[in-house]
mmCIF file of the N, C-alpha and C atoms, coordinates in Angstrom:
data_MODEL
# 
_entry.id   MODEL 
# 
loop_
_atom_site.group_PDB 
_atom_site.id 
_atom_site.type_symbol 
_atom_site.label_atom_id 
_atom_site.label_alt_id 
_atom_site.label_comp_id 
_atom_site.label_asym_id 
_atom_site.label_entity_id 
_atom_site.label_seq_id 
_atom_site.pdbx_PDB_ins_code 
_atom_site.Cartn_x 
_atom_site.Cartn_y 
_atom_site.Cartn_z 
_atom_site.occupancy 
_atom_site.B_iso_or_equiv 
_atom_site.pdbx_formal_charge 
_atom_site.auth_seq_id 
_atom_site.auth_comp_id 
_atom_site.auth_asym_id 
_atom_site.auth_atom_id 
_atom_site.pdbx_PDB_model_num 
ATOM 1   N N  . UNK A 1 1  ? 146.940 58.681 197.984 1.00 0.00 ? 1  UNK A N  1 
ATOM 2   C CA . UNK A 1 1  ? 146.197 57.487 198.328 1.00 0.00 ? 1  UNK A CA 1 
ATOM 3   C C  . UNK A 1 1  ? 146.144 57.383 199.853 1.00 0.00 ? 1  UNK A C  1 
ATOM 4   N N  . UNK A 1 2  ? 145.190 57.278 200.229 1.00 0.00 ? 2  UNK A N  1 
ATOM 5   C CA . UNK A 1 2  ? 144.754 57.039 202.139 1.00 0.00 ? 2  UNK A CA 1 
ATOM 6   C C  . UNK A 1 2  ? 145.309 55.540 202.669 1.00 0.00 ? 2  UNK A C  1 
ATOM 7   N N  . UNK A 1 3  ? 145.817 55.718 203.917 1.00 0.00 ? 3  UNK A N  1 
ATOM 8   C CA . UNK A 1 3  ? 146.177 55.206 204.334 1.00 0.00 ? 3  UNK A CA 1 
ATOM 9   C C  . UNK A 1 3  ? 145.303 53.946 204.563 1.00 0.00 ? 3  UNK A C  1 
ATOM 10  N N  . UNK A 1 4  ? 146.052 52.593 204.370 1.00 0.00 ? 4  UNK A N  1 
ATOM 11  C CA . UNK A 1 4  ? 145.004 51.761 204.457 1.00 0.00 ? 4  UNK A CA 1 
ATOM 12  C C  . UNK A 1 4  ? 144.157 50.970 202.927 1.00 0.00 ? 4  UNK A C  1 
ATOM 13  N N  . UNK A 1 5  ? 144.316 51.469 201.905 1.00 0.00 ? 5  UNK A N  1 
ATOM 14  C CA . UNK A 1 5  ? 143.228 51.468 200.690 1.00 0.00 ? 5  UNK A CA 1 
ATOM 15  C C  . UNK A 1 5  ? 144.224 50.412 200.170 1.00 0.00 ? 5  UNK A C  1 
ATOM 16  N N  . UNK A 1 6  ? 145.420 50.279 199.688 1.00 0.00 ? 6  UNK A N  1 
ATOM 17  C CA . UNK A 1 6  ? 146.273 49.396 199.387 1.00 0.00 ? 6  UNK A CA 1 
ATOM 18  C C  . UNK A 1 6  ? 145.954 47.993 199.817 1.00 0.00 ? 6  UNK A C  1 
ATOM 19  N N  . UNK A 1 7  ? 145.666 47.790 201.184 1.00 0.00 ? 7  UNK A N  1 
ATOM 20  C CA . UNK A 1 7  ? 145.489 46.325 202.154 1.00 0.00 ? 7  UNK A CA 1 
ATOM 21  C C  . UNK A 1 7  ? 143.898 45.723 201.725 1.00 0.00 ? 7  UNK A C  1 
ATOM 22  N N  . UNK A 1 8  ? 143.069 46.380 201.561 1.00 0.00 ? 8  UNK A N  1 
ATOM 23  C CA . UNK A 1 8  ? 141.741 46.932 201.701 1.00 0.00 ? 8  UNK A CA 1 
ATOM 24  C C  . UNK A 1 8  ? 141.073 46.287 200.585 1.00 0.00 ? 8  UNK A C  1 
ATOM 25  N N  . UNK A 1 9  ? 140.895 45.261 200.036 1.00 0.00 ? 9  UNK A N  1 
ATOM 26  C CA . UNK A 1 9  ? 141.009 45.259 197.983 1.00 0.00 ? 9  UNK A CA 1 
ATOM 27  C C  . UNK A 1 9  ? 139.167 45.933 197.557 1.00 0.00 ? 9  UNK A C  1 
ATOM 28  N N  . UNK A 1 10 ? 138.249 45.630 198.705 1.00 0.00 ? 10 UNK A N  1 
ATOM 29  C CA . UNK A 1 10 ? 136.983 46.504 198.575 1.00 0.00 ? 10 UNK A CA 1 
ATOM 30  C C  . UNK A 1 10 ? 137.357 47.734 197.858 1.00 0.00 ? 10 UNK A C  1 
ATOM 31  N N  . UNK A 1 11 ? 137.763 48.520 199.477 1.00 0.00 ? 11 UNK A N  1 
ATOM 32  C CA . UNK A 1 11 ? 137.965 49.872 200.110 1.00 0.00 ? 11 UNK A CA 1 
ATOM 33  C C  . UNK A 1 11 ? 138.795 50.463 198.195 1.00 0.00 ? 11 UNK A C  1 
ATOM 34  N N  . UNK A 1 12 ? 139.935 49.326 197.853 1.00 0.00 ? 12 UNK A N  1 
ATOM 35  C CA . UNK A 1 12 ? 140.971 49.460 196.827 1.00 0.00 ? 12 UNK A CA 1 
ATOM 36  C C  . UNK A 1 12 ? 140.545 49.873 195.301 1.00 0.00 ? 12 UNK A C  1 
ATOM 37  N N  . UNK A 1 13 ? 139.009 48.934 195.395 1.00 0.00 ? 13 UNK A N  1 
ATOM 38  C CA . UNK A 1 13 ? 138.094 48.473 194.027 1.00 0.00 ? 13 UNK A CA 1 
ATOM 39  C C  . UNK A 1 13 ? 137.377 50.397 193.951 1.00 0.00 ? 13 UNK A C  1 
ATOM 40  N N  . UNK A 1 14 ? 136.607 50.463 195.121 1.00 0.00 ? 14 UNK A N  1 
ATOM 41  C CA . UNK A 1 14 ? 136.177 51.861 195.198 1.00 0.00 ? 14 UNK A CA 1 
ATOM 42  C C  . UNK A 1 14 ? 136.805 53.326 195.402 1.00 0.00 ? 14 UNK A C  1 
ATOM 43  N N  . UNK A 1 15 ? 138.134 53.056 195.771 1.00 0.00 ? 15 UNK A N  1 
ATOM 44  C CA . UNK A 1 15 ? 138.890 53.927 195.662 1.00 0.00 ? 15 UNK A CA 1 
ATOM 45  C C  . UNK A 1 15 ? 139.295 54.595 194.014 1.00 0.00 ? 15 UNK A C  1 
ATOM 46  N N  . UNK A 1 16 ? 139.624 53.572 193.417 1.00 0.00 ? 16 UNK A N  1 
ATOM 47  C CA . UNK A 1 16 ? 140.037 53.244 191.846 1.00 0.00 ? 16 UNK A CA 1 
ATOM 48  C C  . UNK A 1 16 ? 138.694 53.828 191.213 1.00 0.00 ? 16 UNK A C  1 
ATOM 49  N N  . UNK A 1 17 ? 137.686 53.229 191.146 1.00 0.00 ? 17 UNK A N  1 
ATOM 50  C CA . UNK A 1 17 ? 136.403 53.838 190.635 1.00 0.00 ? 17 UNK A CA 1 
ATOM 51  C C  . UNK A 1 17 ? 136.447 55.277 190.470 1.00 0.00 ? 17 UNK A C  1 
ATOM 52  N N  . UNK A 1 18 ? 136.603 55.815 192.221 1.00 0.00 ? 18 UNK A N  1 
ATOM 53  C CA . UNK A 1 18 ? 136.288 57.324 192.249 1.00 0.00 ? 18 UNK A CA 1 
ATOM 54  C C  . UNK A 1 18 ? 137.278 57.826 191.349 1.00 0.00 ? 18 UNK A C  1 
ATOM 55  N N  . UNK A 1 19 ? 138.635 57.284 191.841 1.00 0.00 ? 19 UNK A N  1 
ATOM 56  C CA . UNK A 1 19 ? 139.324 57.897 191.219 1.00 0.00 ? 19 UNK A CA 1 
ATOM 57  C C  . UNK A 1 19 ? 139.468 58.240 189.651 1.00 0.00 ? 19 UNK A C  1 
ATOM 58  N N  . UNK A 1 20 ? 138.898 57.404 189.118 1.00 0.00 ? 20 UNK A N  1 
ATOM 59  C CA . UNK A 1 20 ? 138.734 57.323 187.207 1.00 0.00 ? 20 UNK A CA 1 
ATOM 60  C C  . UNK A 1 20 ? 137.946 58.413 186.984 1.00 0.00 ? 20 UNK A C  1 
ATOM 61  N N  . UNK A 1 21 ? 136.535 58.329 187.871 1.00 0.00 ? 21 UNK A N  1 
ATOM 62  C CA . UNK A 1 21 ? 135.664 58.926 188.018 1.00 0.00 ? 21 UNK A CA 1 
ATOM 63  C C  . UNK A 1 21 ? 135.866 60.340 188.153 1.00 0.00 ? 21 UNK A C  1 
ATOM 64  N N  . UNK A 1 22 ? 136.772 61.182 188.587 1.00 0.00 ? 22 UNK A N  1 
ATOM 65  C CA . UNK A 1 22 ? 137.333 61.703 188.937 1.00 0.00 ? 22 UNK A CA 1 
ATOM 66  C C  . UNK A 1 22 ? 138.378 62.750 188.005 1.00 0.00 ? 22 UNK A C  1 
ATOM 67  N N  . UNK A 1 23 ? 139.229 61.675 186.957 1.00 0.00 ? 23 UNK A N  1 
ATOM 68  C CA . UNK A 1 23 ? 140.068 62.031 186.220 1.00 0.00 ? 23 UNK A CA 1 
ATOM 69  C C  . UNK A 1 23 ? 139.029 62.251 184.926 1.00 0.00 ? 23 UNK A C  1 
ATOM 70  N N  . UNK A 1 24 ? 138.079 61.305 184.721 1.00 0.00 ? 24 UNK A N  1 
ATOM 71  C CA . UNK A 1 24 ? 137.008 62.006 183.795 1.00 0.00 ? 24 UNK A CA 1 
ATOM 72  C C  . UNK A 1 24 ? 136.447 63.349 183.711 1.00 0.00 ? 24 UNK A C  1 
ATOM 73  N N  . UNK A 1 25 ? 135.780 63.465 185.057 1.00 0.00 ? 25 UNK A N  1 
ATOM 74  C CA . UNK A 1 25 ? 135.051 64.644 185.095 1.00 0.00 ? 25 UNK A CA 1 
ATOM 75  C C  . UNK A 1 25 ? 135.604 65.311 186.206 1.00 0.00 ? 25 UNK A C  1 
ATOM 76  N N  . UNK A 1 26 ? 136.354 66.139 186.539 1.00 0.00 ? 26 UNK A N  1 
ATOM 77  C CA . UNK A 1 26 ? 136.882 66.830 187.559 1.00 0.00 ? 26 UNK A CA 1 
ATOM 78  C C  . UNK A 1 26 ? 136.021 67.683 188.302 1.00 0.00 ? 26 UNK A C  1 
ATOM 79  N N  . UNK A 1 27 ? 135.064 68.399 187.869 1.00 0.00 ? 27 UNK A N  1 
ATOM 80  C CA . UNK A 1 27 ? 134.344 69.198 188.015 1.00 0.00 ? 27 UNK A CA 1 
ATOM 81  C C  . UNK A 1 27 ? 132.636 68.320 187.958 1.00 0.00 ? 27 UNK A C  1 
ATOM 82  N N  . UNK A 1 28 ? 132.456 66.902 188.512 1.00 0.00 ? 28 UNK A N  1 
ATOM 83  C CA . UNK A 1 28 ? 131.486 66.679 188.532 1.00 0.00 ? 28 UNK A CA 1 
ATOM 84  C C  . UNK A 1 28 ? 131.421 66.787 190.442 1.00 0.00 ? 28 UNK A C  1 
ATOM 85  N N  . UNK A 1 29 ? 129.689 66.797 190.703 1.00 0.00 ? 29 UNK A N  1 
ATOM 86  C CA . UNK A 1 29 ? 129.610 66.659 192.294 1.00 0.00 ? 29 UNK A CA 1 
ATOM 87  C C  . UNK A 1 29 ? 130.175 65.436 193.126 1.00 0.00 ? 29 UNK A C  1 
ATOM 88  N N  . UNK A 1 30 ? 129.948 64.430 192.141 1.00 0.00 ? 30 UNK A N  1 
ATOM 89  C CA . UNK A 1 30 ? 131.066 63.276 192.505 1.00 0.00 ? 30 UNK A CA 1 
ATOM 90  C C  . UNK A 1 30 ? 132.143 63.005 193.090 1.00 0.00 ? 30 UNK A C  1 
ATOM 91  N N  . UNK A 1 31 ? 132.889 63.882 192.079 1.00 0.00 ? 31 UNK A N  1 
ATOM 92  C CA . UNK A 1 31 ? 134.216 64.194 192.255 1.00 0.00 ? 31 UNK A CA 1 
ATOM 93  C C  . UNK A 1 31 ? 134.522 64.922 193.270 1.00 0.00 ? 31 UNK A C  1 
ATOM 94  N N  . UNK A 1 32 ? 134.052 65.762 193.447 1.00 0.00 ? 32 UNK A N  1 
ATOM 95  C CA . UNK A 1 32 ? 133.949 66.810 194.646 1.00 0.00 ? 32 UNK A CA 1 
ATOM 96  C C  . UNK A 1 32 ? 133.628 65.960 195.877 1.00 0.00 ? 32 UNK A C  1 
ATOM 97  N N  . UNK A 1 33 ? 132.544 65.155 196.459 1.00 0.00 ? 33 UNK A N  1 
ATOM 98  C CA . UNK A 1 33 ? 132.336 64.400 197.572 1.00 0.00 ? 33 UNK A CA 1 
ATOM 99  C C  . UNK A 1 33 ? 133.367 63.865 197.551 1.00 0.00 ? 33 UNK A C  1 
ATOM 100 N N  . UNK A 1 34 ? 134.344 62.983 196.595 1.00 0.00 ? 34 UNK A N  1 
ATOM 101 C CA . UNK A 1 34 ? 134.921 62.408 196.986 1.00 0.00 ? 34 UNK A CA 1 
ATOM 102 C C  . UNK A 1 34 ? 136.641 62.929 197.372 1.00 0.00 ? 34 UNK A C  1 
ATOM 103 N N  . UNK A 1 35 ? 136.367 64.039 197.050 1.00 0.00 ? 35 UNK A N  1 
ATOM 104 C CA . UNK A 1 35 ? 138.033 64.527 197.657 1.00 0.00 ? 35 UNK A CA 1 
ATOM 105 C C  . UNK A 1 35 ? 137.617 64.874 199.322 1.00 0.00 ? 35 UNK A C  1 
ATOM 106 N N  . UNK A 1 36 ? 136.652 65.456 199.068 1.00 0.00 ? 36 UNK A N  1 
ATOM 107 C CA . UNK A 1 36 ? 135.657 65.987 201.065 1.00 0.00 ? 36 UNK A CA 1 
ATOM 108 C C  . UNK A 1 36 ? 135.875 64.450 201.469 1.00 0.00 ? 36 UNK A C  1 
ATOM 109 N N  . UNK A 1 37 ? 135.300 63.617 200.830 1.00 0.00 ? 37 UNK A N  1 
ATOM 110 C CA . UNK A 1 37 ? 135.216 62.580 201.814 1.00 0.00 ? 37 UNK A CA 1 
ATOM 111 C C  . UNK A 1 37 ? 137.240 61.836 202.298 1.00 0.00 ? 37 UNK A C  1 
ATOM 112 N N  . UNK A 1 38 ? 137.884 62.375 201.673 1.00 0.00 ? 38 UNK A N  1 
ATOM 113 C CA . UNK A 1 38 ? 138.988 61.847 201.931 1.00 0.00 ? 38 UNK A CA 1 
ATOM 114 C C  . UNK A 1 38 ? 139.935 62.957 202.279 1.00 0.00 ? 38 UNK A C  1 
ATOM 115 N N  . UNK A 1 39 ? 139.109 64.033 202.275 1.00 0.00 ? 39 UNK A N  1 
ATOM 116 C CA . UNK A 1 39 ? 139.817 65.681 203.131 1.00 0.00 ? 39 UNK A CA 1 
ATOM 117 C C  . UNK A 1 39 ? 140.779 65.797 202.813 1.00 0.00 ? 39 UNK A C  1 
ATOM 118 N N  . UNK A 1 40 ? 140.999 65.741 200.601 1.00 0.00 ? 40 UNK A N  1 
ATOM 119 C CA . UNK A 1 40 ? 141.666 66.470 200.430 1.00 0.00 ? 40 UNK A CA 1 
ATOM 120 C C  . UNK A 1 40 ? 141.882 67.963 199.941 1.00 0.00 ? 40 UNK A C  1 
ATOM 121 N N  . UNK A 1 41 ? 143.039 68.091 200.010 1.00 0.00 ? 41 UNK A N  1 
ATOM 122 C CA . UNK A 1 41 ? 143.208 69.834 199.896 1.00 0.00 ? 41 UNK A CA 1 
ATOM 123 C C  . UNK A 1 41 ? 144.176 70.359 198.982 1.00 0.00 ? 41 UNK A C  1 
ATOM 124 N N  . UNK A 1 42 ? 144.869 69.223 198.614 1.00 0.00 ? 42 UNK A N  1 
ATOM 125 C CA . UNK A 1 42 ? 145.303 69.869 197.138 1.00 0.00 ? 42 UNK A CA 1 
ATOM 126 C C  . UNK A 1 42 ? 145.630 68.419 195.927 1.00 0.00 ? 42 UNK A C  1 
ATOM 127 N N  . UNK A 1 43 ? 145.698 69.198 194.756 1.00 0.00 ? 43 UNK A N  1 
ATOM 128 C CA . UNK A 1 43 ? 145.762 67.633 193.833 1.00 0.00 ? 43 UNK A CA 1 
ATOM 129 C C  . UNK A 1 43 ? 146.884 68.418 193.079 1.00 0.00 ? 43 UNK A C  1 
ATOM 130 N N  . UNK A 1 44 ? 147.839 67.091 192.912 1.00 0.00 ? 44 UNK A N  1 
ATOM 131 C CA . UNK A 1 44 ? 148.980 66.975 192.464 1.00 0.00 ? 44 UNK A CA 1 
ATOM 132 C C  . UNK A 1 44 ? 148.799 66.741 190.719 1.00 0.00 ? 44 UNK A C  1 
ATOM 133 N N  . UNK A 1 45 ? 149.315 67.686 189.550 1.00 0.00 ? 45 UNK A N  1 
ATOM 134 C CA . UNK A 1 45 ? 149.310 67.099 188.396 1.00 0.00 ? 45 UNK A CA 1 
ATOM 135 C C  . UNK A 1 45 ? 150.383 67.304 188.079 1.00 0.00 ? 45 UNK A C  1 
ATOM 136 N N  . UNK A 1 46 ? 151.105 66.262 187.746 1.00 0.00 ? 46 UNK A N  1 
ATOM 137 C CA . UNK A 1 46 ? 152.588 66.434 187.007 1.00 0.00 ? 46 UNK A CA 1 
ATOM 138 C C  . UNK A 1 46 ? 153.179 64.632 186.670 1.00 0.00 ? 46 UNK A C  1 
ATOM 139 N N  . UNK A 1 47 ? 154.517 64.708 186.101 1.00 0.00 ? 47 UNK A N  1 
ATOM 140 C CA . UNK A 1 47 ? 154.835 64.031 185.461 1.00 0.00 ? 47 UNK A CA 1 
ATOM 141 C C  . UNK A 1 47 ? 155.054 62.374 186.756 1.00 0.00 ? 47 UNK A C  1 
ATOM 142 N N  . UNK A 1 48 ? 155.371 62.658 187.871 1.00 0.00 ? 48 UNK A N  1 
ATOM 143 C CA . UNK A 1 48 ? 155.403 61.676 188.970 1.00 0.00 ? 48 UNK A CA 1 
ATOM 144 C C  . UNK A 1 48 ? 153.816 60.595 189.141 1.00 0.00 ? 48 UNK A C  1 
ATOM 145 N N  . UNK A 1 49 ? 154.015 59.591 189.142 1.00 0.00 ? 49 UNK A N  1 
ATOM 146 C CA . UNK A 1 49 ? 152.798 58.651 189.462 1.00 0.00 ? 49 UNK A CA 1 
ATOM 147 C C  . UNK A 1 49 ? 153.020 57.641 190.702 1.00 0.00 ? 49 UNK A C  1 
ATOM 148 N N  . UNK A 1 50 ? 151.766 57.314 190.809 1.00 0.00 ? 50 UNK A N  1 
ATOM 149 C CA . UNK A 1 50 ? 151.750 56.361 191.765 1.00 0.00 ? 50 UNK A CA 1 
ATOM 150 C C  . UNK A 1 50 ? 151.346 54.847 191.071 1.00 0.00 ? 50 UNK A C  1 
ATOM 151 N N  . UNK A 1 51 ? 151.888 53.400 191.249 1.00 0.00 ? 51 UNK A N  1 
ATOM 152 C CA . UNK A 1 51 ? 151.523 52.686 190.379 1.00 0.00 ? 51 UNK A CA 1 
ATOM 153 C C  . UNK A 1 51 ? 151.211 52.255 189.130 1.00 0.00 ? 51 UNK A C  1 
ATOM 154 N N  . UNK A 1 52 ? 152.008 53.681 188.680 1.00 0.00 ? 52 UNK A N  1 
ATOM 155 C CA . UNK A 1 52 ? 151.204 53.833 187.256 1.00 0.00 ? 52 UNK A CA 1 
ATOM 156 C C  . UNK A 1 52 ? 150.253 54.338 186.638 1.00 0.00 ? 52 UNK A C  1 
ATOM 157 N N  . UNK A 1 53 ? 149.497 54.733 187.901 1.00 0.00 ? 53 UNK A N  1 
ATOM 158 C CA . UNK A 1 53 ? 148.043 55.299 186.977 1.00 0.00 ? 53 UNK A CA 1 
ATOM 159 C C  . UNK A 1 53 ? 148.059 56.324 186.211 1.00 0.00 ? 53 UNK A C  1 
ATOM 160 N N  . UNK A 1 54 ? 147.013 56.795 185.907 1.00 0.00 ? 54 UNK A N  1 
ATOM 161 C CA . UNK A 1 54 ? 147.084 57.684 184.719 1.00 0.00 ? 54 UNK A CA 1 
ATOM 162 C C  . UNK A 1 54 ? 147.718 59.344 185.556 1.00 0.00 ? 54 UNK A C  1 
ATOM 163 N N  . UNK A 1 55 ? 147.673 60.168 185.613 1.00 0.00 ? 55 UNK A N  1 
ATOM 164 C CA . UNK A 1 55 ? 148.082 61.624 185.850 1.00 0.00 ? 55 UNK A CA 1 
ATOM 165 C C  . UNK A 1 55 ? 146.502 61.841 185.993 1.00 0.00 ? 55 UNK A C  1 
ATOM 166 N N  . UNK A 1 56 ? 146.537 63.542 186.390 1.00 0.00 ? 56 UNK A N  1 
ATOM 167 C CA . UNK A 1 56 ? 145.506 64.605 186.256 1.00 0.00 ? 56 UNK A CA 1 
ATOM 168 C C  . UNK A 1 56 ? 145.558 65.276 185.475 1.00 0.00 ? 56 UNK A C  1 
ATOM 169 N N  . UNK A 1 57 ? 145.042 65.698 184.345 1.00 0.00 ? 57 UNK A N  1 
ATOM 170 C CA . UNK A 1 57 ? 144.989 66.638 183.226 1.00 0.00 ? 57 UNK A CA 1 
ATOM 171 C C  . UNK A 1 57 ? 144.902 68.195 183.896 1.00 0.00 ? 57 UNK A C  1 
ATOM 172 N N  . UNK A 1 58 ? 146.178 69.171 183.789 1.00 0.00 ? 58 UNK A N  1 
ATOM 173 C CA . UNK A 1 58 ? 145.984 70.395 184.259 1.00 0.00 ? 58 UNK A CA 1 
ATOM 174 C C  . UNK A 1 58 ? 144.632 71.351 183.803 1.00 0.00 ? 58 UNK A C  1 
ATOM 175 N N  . UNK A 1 59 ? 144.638 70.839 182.680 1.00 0.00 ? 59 UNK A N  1 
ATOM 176 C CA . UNK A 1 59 ? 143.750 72.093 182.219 1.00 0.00 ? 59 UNK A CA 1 
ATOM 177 C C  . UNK A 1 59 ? 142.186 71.761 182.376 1.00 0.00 ? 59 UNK A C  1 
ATOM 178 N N  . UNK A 1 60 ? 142.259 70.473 182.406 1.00 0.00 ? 60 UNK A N  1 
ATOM 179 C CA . UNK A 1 60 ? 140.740 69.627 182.913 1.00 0.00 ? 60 UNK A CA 1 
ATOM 180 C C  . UNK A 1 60 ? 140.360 69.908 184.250 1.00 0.00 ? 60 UNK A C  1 
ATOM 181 N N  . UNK A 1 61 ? 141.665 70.318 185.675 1.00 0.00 ? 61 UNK A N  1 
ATOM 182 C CA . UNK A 1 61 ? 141.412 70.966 186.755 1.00 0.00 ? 61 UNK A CA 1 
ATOM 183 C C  . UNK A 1 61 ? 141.117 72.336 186.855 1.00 0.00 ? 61 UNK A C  1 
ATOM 184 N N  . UNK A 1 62 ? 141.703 73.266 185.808 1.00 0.00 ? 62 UNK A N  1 
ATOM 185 C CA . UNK A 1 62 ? 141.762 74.447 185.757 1.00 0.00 ? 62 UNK A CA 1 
ATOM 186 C C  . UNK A 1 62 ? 140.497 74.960 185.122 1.00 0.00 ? 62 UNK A C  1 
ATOM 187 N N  . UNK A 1 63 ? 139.909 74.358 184.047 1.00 0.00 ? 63 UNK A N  1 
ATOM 188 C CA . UNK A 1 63 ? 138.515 73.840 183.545 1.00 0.00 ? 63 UNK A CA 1 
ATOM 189 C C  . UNK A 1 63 ? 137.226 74.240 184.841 1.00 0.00 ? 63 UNK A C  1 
ATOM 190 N N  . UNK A 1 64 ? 137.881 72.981 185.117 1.00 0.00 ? 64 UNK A N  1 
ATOM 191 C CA . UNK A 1 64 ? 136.543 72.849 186.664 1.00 0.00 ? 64 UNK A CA 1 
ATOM 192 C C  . UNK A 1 64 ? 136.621 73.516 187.794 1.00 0.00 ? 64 UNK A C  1 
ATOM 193 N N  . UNK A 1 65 ? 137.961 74.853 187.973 1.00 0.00 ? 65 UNK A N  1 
ATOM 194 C CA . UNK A 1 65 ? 137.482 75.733 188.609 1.00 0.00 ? 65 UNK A CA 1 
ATOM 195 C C  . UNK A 1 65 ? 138.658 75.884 190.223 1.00 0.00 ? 65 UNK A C  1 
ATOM 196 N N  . UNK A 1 66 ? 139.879 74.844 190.061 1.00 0.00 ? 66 UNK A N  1 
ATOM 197 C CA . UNK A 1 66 ? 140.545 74.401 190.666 1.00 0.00 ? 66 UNK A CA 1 
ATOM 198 C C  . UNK A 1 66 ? 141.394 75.553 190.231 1.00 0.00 ? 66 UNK A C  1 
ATOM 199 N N  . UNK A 1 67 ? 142.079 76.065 191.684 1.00 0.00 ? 67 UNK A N  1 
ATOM 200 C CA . UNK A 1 67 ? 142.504 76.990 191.500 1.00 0.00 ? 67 UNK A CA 1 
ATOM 201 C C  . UNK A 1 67 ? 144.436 76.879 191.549 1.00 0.00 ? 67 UNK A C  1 
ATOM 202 N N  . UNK A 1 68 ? 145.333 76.814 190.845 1.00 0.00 ? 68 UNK A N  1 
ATOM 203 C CA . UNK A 1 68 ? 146.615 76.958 190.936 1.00 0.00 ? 68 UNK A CA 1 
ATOM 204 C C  . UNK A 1 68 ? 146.747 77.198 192.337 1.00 0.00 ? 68 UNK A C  1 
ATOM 205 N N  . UNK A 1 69 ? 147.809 76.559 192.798 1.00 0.00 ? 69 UNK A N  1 
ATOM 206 C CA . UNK A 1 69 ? 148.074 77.363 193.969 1.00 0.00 ? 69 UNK A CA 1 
ATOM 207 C C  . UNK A 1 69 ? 150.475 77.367 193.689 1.00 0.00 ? 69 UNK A C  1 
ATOM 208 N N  . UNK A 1 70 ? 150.048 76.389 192.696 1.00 0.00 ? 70 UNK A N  1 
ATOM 209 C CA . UNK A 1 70 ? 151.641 76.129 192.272 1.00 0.00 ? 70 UNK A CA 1 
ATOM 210 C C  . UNK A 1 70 ? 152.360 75.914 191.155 1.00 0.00 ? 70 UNK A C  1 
ATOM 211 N N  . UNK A 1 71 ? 152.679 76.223 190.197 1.00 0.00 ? 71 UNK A N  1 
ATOM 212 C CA . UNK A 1 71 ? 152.824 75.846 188.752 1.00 0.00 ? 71 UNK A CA 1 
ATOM 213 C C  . UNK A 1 71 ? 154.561 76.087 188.408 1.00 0.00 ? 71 UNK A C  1 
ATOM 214 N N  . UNK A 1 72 ? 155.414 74.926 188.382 1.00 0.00 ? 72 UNK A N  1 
ATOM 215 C CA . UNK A 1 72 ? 156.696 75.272 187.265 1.00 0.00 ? 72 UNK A CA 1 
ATOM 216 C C  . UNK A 1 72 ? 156.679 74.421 186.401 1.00 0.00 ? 72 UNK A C  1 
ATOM 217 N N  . UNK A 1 73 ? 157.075 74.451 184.924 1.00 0.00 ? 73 UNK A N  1 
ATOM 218 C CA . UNK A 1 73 ? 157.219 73.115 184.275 1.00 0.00 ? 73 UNK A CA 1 
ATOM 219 C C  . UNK A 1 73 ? 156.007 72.795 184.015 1.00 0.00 ? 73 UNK A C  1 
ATOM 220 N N  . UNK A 1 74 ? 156.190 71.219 184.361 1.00 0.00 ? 74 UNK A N  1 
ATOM 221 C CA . UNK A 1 74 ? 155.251 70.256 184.020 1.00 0.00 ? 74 UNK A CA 1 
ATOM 222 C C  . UNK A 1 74 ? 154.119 70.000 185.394 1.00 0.00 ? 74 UNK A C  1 
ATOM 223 N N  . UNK A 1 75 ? 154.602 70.437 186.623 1.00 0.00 ? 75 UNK A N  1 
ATOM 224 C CA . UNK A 1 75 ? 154.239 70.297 187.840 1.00 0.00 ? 75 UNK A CA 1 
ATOM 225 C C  . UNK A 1 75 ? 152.819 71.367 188.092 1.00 0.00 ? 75 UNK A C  1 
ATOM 226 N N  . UNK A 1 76 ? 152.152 70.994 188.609 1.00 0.00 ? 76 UNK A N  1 
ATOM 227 C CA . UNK A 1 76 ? 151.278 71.972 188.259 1.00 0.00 ? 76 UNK A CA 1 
ATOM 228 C C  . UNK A 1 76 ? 150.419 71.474 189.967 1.00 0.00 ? 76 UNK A C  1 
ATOM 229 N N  . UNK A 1 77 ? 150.316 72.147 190.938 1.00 0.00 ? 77 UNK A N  1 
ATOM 230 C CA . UNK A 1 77 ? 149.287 72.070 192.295 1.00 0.00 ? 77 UNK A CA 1 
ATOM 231 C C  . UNK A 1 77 ? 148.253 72.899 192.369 1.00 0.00 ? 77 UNK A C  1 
ATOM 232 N N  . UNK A 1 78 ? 146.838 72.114 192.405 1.00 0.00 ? 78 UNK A N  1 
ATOM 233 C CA . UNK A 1 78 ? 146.205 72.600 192.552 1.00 0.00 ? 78 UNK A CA 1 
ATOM 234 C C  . UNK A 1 78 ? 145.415 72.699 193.886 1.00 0.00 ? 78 UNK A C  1 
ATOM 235 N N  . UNK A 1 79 ? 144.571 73.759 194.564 1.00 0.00 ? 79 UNK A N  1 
ATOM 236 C CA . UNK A 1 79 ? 143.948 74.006 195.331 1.00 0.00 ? 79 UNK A CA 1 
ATOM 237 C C  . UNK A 1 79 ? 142.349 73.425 195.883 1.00 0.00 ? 79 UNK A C  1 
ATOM 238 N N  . UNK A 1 80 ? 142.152 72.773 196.644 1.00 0.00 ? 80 UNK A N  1 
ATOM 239 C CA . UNK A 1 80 ? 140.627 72.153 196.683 1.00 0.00 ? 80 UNK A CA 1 
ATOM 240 C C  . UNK A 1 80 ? 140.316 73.366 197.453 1.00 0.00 ? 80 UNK A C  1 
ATOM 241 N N  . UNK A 1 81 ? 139.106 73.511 197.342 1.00 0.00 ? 81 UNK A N  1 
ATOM 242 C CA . UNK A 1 81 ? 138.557 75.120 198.073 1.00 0.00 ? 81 UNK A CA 1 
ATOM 243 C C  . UNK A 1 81 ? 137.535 74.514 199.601 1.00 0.00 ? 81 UNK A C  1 
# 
């Protein structure tokens, strides 16, 4: 989560969106702008959360083309290209 989005309840409302948005379709163009737009570079799937929300489905990243860059267990890092 970016620094700032917590305080933010807009910035907070649209953050949340993408993010659903996101855990739906991993592999939509959507999804994709929106990790560029927040320059990220790798996504975390494993058993740890933030607030509660839902996780990332490994195989729904691995699906859409996301490449391992880390896997033990349940922990699973993936690569934004």
């Amino acid at each position: 989560m970016p620094f700032g989005v917590v305080t933010n309840v807009s910035l907070l409302a649209n953050y949340t969106r993408e993010v659903s948005a996101f855990v739906a379709d991993p592999g939509s163009p959507q999804g994709l702008r929106f990790l560029t737009s927040f320059g990220v570079t790798y996504i975390y799937s494993g058993p740890a959360r933030i607030y509660g929300r839902s996780g990332f489905d490994p195989i729904a990243l691995f699906t859409a083309g996301f490449r391992p860059a880390y896997h033990y267990n349940d922990v699973w890092i993936f690569q934004v290209a």
